[in-house]
C-alpha positions as CSV (number, residue, x, y, z in Angstrom):
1,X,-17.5,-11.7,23.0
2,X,-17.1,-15.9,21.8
3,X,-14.0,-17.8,21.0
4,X,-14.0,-16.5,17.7
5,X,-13.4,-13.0,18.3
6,X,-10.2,-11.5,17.2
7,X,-7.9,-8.9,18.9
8,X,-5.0,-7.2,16.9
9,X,-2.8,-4.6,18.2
10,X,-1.7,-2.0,16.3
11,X,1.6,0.7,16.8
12,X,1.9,3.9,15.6
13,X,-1.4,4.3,14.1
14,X,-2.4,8.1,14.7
15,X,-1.3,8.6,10.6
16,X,0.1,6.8,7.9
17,X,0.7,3.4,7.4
18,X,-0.1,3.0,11.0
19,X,-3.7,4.0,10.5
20,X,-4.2,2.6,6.9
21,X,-3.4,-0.6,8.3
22,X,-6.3,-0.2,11.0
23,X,-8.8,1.1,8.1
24,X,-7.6,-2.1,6.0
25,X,-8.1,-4.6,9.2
26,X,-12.0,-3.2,9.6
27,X,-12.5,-4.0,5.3
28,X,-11.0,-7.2,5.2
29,X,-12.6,-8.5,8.4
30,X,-15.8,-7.4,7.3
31,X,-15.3,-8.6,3.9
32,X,-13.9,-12.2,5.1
33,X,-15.9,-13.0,8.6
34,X,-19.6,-12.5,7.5
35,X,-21.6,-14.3,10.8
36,X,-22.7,-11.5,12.9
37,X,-21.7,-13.7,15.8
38,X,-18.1,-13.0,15.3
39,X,-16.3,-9.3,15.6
40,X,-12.7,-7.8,15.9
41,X,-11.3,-5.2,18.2
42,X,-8.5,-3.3,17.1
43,X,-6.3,-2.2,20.2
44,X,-4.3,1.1,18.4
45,X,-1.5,3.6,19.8
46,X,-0.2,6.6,19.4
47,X,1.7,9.4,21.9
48,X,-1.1,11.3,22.7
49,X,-4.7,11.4,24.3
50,X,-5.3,13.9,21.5
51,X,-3.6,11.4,18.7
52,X,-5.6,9.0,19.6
53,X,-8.9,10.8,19.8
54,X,-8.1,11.9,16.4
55,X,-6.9,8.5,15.2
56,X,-10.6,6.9,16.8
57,X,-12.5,9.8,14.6
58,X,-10.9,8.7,11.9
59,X,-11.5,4.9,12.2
60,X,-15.3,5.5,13.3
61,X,-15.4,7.3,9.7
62,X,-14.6,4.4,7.7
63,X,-16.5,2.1,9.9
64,X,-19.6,4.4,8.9
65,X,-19.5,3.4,5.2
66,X,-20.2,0.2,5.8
67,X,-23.6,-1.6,6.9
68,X,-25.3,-1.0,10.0
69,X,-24.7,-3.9,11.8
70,X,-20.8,-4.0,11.0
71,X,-20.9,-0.7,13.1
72,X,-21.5,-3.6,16.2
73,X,-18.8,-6.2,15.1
74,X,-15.7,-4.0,15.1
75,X,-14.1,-2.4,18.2
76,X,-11.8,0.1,18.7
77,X,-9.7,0.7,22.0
78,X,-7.2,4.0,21.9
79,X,-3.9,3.6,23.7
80,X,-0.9,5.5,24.5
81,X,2.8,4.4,24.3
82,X,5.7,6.5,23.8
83,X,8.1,3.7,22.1
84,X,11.0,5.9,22.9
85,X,10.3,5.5,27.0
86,X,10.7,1.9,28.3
87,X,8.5,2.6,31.3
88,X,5.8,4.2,29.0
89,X,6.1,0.6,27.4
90,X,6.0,-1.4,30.6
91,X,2.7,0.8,31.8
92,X,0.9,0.1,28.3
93,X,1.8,-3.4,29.0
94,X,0.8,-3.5,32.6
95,X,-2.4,-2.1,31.7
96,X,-3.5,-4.5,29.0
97,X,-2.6,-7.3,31.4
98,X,-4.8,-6.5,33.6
99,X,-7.4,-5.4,31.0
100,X,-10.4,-7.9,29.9
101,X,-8.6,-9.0,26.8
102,X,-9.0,-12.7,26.5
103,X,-6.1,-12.8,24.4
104,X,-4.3,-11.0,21.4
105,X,-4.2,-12.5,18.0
106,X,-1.7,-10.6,16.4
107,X,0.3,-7.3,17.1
108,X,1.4,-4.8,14.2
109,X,5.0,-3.7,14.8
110,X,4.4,-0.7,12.8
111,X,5.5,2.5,15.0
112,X,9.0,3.8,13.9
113,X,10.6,6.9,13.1
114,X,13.1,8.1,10.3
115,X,16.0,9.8,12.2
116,X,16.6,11.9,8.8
117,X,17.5,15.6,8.4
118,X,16.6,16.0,4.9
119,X,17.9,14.7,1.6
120,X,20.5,15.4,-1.1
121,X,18.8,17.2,-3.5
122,X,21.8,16.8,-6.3
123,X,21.7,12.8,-6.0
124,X,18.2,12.7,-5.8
125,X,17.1,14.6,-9.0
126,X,20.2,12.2,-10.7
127,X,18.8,9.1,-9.9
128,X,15.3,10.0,-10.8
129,X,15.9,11.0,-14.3
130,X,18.1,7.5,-14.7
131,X,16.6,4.7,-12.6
132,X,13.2,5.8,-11.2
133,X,12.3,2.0,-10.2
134,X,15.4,1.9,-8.2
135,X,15.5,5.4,-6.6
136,X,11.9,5.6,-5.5
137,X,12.0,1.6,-3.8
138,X,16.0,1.6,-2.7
139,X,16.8,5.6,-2.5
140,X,20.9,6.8,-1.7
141,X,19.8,10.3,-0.9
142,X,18.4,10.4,2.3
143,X,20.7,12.2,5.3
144,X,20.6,10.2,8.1
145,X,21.6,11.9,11.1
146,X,24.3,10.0,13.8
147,X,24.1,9.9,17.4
148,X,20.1,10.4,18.3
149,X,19.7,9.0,22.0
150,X,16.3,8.5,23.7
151,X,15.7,11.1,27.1
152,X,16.8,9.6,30.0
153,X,14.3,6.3,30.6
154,X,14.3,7.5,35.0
155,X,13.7,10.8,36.6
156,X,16.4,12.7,37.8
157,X,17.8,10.8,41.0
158,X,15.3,8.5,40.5
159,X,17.8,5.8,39.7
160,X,20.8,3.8,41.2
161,X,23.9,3.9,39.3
162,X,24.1,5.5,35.4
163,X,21.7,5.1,32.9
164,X,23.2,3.8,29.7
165,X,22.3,6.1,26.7
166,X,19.7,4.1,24.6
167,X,19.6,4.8,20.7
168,X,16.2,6.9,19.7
169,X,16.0,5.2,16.3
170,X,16.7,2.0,17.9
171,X,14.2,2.2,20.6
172,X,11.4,3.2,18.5
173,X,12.3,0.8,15.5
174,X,13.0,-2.2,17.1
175,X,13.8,-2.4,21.5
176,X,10.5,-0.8,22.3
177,X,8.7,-3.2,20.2
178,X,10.9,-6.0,21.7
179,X,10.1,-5.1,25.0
180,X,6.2,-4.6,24.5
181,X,6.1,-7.8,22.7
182,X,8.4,-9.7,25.8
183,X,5.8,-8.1,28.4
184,X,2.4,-8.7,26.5
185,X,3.9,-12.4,26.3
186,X,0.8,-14.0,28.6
187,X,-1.7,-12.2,26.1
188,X,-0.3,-14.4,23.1
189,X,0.7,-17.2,24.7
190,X,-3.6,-17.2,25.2
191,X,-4.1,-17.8,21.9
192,X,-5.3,-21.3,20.7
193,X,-3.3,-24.0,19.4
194,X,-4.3,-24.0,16.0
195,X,-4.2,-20.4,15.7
196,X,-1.3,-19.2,17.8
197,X,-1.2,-15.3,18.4
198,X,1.5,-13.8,15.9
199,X,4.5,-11.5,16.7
200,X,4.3,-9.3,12.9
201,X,7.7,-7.2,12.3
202,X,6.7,-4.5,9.9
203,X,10.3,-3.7,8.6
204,X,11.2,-2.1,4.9
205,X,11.9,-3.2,1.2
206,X,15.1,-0.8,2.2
207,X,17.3,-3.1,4.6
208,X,20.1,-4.2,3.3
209,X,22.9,-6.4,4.3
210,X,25.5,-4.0,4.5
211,X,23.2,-1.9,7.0
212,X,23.4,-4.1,10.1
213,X,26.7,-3.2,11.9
214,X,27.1,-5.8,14.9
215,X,29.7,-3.3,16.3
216,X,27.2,-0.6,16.8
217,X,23.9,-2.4,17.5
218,X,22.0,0.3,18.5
219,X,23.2,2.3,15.4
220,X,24.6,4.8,17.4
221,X,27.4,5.6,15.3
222,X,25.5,4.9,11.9
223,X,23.8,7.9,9.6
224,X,21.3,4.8,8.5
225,X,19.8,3.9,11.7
226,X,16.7,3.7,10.3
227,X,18.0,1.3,7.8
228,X,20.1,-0.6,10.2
229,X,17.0,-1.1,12.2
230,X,15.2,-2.3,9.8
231,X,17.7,-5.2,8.8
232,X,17.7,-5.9,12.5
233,X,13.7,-7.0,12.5
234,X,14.6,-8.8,9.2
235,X,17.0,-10.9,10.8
236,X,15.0,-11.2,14.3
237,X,11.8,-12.6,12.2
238,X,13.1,-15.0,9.9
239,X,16.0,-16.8,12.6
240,X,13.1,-17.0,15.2
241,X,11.7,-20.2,13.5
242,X,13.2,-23.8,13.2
243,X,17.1,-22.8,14.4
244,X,19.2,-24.1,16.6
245,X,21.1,-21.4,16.7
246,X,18.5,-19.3,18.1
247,X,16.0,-21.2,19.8
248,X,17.1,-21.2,23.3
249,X,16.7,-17.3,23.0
250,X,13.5,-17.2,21.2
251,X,12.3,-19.6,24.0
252,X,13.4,-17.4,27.1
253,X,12.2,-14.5,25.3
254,X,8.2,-15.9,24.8
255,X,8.5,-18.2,28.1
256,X,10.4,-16.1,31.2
257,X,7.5,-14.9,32.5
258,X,7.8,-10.7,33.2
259,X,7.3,-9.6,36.5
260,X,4.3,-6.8,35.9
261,X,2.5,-7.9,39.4
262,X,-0.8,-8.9,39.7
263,X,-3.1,-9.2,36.2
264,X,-5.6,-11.6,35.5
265,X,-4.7,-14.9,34.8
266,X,-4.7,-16.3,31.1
267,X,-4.3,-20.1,30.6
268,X,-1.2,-21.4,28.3
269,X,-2.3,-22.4,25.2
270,X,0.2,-22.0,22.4
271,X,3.7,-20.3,21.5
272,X,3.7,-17.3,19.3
273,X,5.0,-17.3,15.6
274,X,6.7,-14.7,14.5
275,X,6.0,-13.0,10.9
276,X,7.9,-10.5,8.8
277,X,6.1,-7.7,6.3
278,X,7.4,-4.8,4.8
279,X,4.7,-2.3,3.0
280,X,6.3,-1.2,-0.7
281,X,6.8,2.5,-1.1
282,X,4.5,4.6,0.2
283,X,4.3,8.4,1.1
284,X,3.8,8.8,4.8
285,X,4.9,11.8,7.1
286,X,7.7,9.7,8.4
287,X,10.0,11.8,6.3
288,X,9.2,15.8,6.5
289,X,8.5,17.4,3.2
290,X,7.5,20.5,1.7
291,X,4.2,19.7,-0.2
292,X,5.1,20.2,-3.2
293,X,8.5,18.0,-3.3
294,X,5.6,15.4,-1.3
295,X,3.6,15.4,-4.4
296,X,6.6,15.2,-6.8
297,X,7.9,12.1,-4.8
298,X,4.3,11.1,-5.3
299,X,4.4,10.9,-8.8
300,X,7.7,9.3,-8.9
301,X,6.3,6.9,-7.1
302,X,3.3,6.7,-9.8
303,X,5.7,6.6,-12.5
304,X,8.1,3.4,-11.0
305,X,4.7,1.8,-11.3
306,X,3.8,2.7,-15.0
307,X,7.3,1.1,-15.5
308,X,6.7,-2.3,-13.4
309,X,8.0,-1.8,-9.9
310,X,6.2,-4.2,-7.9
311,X,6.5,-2.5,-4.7
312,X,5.1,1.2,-5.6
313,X,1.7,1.3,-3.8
314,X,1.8,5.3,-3.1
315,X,-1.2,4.9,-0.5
316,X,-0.7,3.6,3.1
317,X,-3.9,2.1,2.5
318,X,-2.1,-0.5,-0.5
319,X,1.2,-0.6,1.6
320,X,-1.2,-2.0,5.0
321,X,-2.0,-5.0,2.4
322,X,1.1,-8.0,3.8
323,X,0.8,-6.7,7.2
324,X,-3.3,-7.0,7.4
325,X,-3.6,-10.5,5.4
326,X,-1.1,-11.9,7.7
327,X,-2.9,-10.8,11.0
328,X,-6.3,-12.1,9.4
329,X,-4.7,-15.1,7.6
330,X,-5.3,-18.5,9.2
331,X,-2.4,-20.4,9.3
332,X,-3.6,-22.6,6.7
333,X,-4.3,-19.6,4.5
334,X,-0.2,-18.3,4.9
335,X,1.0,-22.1,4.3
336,X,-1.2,-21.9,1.3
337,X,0.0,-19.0,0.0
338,X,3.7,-19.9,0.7
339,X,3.2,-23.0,-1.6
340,X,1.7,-21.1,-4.2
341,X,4.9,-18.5,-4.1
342,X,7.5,-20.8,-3.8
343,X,6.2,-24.4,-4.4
344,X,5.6,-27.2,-1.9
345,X,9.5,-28.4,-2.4
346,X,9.5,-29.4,1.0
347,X,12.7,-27.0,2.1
348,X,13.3,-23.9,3.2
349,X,11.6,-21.6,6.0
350,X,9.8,-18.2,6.7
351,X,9.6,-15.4,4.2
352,X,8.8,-12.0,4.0
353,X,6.2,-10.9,2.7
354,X,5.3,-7.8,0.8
355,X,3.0,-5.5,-0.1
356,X,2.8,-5.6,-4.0
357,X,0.2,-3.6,-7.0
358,X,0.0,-4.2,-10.8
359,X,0.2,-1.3,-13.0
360,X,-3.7,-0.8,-12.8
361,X,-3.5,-0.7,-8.6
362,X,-4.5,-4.0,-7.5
363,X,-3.4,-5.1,-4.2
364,X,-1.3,-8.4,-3.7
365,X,0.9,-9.6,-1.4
366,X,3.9,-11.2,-2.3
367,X,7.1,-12.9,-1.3
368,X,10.7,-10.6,-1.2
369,X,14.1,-11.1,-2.0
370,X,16.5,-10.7,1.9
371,X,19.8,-10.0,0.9
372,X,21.5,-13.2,2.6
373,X,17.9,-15.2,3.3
374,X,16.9,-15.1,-0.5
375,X,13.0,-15.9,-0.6
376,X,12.8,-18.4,2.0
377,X,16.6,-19.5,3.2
378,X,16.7,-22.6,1.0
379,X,18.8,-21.3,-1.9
380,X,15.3,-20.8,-4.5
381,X,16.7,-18.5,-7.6
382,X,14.8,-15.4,-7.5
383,X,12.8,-15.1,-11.1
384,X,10.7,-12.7,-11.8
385,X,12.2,-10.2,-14.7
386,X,10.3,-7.8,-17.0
387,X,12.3,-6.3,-20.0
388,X,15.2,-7.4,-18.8
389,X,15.5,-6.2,-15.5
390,X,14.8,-7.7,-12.4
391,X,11.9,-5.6,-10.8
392,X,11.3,-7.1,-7.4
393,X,15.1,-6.4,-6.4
394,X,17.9,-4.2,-5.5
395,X,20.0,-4.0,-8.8
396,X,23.2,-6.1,-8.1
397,X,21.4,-8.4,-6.2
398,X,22.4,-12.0,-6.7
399,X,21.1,-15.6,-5.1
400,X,21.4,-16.2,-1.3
401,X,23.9,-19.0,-1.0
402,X,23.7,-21.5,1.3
403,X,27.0,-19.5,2.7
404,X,25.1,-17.0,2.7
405,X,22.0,-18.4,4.9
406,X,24.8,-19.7,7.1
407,X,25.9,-16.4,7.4
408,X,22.7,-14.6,8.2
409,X,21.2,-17.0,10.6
410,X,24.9,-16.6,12.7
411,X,24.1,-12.6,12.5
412,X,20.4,-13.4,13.8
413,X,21.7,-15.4,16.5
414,X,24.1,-12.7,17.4
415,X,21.4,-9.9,17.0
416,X,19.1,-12.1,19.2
417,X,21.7,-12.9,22.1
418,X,22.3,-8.7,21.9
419,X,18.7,-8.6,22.0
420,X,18.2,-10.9,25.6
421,X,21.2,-9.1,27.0
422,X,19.9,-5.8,26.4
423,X,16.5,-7.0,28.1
424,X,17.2,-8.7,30.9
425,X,19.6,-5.2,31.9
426,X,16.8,-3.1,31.6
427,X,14.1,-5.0,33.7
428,X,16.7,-5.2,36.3
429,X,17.2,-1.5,36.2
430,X,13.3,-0.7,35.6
431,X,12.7,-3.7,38.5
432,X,15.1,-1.7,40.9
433,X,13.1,1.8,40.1
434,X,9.9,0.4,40.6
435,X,10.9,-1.0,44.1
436,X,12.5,1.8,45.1
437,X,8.9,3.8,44.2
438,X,7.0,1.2,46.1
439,X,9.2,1.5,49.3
440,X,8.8,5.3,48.9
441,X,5.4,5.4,48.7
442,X,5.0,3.0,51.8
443,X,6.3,5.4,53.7
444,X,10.1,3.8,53.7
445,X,12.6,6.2,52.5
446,X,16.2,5.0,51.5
447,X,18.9,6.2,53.1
């Protein structure tokens, strides 16, 4: 392995988007990095030994079509988190530490689940047959359910004091992948100065403003936690960079340094950036179906692109396409591509980027309208209309204000202050477990 080997880490990639992202990161490396001196590794979870064996198959598979000697300049390394268990997280993270990864270039914050029971049926025929571009990107008929909790983090009596309940949609969505990120710190902070490792928060085209409840963080009162998680990564991304308001946060989140005992040491060389993507519509199995209302969603899907919808890439393969560029992208190649999008005005900060197709199915990736953030925070009128109509927006939409960027970066500063709270209670907590372990194990039992 040289300098110029790259290491991404990818969540949740036993299916879906999870895995069309890793099939996506083995073509466009291939494709983009042509000296056989150079190669990537792809570090992928999922729950299970099994998962992952299937997941490895999988990836081997696509490797296979191409040449011969690309077969020797990708990698793959299986891993098991459950995103749900905070000291699953901490032994994933304890385990790559100590691993022979120089450093990690970018991590995929891809694993999630839905929290849904099913959908109304009634509403969701209605607003097919009347706006099929708005129902397919920004759907109102999915049933959320309220009040999903995570199992208890400690064993029975393994614990001092009570366990706060934890929010299942939450944990998976957004504080498991805080955590991870907190505790593979040293790894990214590895990375080179002129290519600093990147923090990439795969969130949805779906998050709204009106989902984020400060009141009930962990969306434990909500029946669109998965929604209201969403928004949540939306506003952690996009505040992380160039605020005031949140930079002694960001700072003690990437600089504290977690105690994970001994792993090998990794020099200092940079501070991460974080990104934001989101992947269109596609159909994954993060929503139960029956096949046949799968395959009708499908075609709905199809059918919101025949009519212009931006965002309709059906395949997880097309939806992996903002996530993969920006892991790959230099960060000459995102500033380039941010001038192009919005023009080199000089104003105006991080964006989020998403996974776009033409009518014919060509991949892109493109810039998204945040409720409250607007393209890039610096009050740029969203144009781009087609018949009319707006297609790359939420109908009702309007232009981020520069009230309403005011507004959002106070909410992201609030969302990350909640955030650093949360954490530091849970290391303490998972800190006085492990030591309570140790001393058991040595023979000393507590009395």
């Amino acid at each position: 392995m040289t300098s110029n080997d790259q290491y991404v880490l990818v969540t949740g990639a036993n299916s879906g988007l999870g895995l069309g992202t890793c099939c996506r990161l083995i073509d466009e490396y291939l494709a983009s990095h042509k000296s056989v001196e150079h190669s990537l590794t792809i570090v992928f979870t999922t729950r299970s030994a099994r998962k992952g064996a299937d997941t490895l198959a999988a990836l081997e598979k696509h490797l296979a079509r191409h040449s011969h000697p690309s077969r020797r300049r990708v990698y793959f390394q299986p891993e098991n988190v459950e995103l749900t268990s905070l000291l699953s997280i901490r032994a994933l993270s304890r385990k790559l530490l100590a691993s022979e990864l120089p450093h990690l270039n970018a991590i995929v914050l891809n694993a999630g689940i839905g929290g849904w029971s099913g959908l109304n049926w009634l509403e969701a025929v209605r607003s097919f047959l009347t706006q099929i571009r708005q129902s397919t990107t920004w759907p109102t008929y999915k049933l959320g359910l309220v009040g999903l909790v995570t199992k208890p983090q400690f064993p029975p009596g393994e614990s001092e004091g009570h366990e706060p309940l934890l929010g299942e949609v939450f944990c998976a969505n957004t504080f498991g992948h805080y955590m991870l990120v907190h505790w593979l710190m040293p790894l990214f902070r590895a990375c080179p100065g002129e290519s600093p490792g990147k923090i990439i928060w795969s969130t949805s085209i779906e998050a709204d403003s009106h989902h984020y409840h400060p009141e009930d963080h962990q969306a434990l009162r909500s029946d669109a936690a998965y929604e209201h998680t969403k928004r949540m990564g939306d506003l952690l991304a996009l505040t992380a960079v160039n605020q005031p308001a949140t930079a002694k946060q960001v700072k003690e989140y990437t600089t504290s340094s977690p105690s994970l005992g001994s792993g090998r040491s990794r020099p200092i060389e940079s501070d991460p950036v974080f990104l934001l993507s989101h992947p269109g519509i596609c159909t994954t199995t993060i929503i139960s179906l029956f096949w046949i209302i799968h395959e009708c969603y499908r075609l709905g899907i199809y059918l919101a692109r025949w009519f212009g919808s931006p965002w309709a890439n059906v395949t997880a393969y097309l939806g992996a396409a903002s996530a993969t560029w920006l892991a790959l992208a230099s960060p000459a190649d995102i500033k380039a591509k941010w001038i192009e999008a919005l023009g080199d005005d000089g104003g105006g900060g991080p964006c989020k980027w998403g996974s776009s197709v033409d009518r014919f199915g060509h991949s892109d990736v493109r810039v998204t309208d945040v409720a409250g953030w607007g393209l890039n925070g610096s009050g740029k009128p969203f144009r781009d209309k087609w018949w009319g109509g707006s297609l790359g927006r939420k109908t009702g939409s309007t232009d981020a204000t520069e009230e309403d960027v005011a507004e959002f970066i106070t909410q992201g500063a609030q969302v990350w202050d909640k955030m650093e709270v949360l954490r530091r209670e849970w290391e303490a907590r998972i800190e006085r477990y492990e030591a309570e372990q140790s001393m058991r194990s040595n023979g000393h039992v507590k009395t």
